[in-house]
N, C-alpha and C positions, 0 to 999 in steps of 0.2 A: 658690160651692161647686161642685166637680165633679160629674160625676154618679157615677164611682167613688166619693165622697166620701158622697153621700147615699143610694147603695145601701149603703154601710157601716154607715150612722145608722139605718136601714130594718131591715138584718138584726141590728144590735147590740141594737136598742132595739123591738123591730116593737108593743109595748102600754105607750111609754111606759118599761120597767122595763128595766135593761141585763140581756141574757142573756149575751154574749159580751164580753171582753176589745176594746176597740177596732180595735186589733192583728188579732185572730184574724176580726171584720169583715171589713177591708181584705183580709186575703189571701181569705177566702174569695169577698168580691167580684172579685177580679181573678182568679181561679179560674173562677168563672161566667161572668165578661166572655169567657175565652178559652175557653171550652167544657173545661173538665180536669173529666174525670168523676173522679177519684181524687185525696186528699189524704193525702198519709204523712205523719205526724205525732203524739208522743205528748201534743200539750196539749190535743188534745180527745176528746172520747168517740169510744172504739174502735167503728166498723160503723154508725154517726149517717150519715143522710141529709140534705143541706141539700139540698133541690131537687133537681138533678140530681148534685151532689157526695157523694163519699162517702167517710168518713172512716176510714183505716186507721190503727192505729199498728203499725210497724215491728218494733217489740221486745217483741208479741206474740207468743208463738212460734206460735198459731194460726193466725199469720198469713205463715207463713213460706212456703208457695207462691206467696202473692201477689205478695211483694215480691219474689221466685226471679223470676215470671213477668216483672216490669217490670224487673230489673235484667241478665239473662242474655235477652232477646229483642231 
């Protein structure tokens, strides 16, 4: 097993119990792995903190400076 693979098992499962989608794991370990402080995305909770990650979704219209700021700079 990779070590991407068992940080994935790690942040899916961290007591045992799945919290995350396997899938959504993976990406946000190779997220970490690369230091990406910011995730766009609408499959998980809007403004969530994994560590140093954090969770936007797009089609928030709250959230429409944000993705102005990373899309136009």
């Amino acid at each position: 097993m990779s070590e991407l693979s068992r940080k994935a098992a790690a942040i899916n499962c961290p007591n045992e119990v799945p919290v995350w989608q396997i899938w959504d794991a993976v990406i946000i370990s190779v997220c970490d792995a690369h230091g990406v402080s910011t995730l766009f995305t609408q499959d998980m909770q809007d403004g969530q903190r994994i560590g140093g990650l954090k969770i936007v979704n797009p089609f928030n219209p709250a959230n429409a400076y944000e993705v102005a700021a990373y899309l136009f700079t």
